[in-house]
N, C-alpha and C positions, 0 to 999 in steps of 0.2 A: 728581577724587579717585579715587585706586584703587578695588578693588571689591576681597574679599576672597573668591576663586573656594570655591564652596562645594561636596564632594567628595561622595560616598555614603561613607557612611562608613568640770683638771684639776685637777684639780685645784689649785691653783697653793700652793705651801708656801713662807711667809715665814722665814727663817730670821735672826734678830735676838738677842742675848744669851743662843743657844743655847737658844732657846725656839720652839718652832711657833705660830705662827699663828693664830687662832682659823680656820676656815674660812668663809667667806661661807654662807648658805643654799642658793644655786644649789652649789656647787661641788662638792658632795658628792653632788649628786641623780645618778644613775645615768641613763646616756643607755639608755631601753629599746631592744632590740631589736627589729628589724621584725618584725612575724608575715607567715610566706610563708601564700598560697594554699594548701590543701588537696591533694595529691597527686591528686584526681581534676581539679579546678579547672584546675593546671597543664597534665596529660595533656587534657584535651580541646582547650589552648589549642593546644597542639603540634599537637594531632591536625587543627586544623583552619585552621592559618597557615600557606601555602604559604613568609611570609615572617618570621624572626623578629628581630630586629634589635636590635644594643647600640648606643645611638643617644645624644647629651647635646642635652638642647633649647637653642636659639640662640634664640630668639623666640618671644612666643606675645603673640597677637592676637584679643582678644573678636570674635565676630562680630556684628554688628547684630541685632534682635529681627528684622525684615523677612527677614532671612537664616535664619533661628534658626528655623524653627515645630518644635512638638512637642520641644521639650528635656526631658529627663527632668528631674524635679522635683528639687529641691534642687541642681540641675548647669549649666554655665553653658559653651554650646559657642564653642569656640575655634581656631584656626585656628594651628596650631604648625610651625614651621624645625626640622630638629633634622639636628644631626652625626652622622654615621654612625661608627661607633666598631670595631664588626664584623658580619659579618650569621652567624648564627647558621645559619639554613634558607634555603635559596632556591640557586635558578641563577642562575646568573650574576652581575654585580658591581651595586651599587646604585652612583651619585652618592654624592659626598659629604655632599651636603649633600640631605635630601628633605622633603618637607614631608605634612599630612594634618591632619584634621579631626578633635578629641578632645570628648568632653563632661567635665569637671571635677568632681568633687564640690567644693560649695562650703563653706567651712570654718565653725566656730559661729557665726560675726555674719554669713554670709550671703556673706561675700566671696569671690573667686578668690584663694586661694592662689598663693604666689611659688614658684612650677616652672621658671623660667629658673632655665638652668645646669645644673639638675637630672638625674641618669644614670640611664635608662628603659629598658625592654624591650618592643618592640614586640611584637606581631601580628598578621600583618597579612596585606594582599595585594595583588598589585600593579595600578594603575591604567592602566588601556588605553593605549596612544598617548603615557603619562608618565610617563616614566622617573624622573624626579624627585619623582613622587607615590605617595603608596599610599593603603591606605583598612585602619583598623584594624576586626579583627573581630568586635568586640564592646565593647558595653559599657565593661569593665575592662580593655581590650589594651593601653593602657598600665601598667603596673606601675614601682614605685620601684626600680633598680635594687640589690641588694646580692649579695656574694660566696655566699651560699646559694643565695639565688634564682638566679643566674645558671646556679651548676655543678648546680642540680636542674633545670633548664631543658636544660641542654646534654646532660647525662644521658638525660633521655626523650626529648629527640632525636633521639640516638642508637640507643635500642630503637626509634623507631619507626621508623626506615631502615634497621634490621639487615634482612639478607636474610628473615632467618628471625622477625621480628616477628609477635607472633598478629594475626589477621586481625581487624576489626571484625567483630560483630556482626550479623544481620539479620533471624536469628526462630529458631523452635526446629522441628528435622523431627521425626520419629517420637521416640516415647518409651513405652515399656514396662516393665513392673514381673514378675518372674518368680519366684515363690514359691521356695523352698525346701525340705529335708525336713522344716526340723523348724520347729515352731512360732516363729514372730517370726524365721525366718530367709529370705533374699530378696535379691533385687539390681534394682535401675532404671538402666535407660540410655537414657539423653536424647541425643541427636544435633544439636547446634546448625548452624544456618545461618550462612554466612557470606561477607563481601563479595568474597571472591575463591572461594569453591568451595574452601579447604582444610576438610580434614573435622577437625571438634573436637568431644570428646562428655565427658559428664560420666557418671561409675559412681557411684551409693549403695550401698553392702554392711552389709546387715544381718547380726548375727551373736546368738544365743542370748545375753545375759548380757554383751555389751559394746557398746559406746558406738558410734554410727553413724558409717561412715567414707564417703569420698567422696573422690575425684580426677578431672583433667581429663587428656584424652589431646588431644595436638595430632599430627596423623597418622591413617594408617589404623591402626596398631597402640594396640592399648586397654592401659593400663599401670595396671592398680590400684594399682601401688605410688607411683605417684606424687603423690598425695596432692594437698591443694587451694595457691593458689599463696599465692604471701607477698604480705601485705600492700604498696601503696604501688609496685605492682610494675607494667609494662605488660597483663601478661595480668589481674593482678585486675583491674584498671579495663575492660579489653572484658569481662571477665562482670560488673561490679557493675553497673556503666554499659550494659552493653548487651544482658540478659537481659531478657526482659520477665518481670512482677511473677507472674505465673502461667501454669502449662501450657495453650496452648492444646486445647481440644474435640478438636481436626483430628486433633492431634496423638497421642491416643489412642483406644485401640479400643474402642467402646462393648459391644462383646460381652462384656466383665470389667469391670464396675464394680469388684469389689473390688481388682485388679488397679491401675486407674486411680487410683482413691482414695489406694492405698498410695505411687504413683509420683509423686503429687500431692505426697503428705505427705515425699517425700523430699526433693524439687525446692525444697518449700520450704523445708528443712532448709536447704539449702546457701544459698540466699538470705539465710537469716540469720546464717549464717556466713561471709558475703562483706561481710558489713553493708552501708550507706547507703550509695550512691554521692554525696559529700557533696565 
């Protein structure tokens, strides 16, 4: 017997005596649309799938309990074929046909849902020595394919391979708070770290009598007028995602408390106005 090699992972209108039809119950129910991932959800999968892949499954084969330990609860892992349709990210060319190890949510009575046939979006990465394999990156690397998801997919793809893409994230440098002349007026700049050494800093500008402003500068030149980035964007997600929740000790001078305090109180201004990385 084989082994099953286990990987890391309309209404329809009657027209009769010039009268319509009464409608069936189903016929009229509105087929809902899929709800896509969350724009950070997506962006991290990008950020972290060397492989992405528009793929239709050919096959999909339970695995044995023996084969199977630790399956996340409620999920039932499987052993999936699937057509290769396009590859979205990666070098070089995949097979056609490739295979990989998914775990399933199982549907209300407990059962594996019918996913033959079915048109997916990988994430994935590719298996050593097997060309024909991969190993999806998480969790939920499979997704239900549809024409949103796809071009919001293909989209941050594309930000994340522009030349000029913001860098990840990787801690925060110096950060200081510098009064002003006049009372409640001030400015903070935060100096963030990052995975390639491009320099990215954040400005707060306090002003007498109006509302806190704040922008990020990517480069050595500081540009207050460039305000914080749009939502749903690549660079919001490396600050929402990859700010830590507060100014580190390090990173200010203990010789000004009040100084620090204030710089504290700006930083986390802007954290709440980047909101949840959700």
């Amino acid at each position: 017997m084989m082994r099953i090699p286990v990987l890391a992972f309309c209404c329809v209108a009657a027209l009769s005596t010039g009268v319509q039809a009464a409608p069936q119950p189903t016929q009229n129910r509105a087929q809902a649309a899929p709800v896509l991932p969350s724009y950070a959800t997506l962006a991290g999968d990008v950020v972290g799938a060397p492989l992405i892949v528009d793929a239709r499954i050919f096959s999909v084969a339970p695995i044995k309990a023996d084969q199977a330990a630790n399956v996340t609860p409620g999920r039932a892992r499987v052993y999936i074929e699937a057509d290769v349709l396009a590859l979205i990210r990666g070098a070089g060319a995949l097979p056609a046909r490739i295979s990989y190890v998914a775990e399933i949510a199982l549907d209300a009575r407990g059962k594996l849902p019918k996913i033959k046939k079915q048109r997916v979006l990988l994430f994935a990465r590719p298996v050593a020595a097997r060309a024909d394999q991969v190993q999806l990156t998480g969790l939920d690397s499979q997704i239900a394919w549809s024409a949103d998801l796809d071009a919001q997919v293909r989209g941050i793809t594309r930000d994340v391979l522009a030349a000029d893409a913001p860098p990840a994230i990787t801690g925060i440098g110096n950060a200081f708070h510098v009064p002003g002349s006049l009372p409640g007026e001030g400015e903070t700049q935060v100096f963030v770290q990052t995975a390639t050494g491009a320099p990215v800093s954040l400005q707060i500008l306090r002003r007498p009598g109006e509302q806190t402003r704040w922008s990020v500068s990517l480069g050595d030149i500081v540009d207050n007028g460039a305000g914080p980035p749009k939502p749903a964007t690549l660079l919001w997600y490396r600050l929402a995602c990859g700010l830590p929740r507060e100014l580190p000790a390090a990173s200010l001078s203990p010789d000004e408390p009040d100084n620090a305090a204030a710089a504290r109180e700006d930083y986390a201004l802007v954290l709440r106005d980047l909101g949840p990385c959700t």
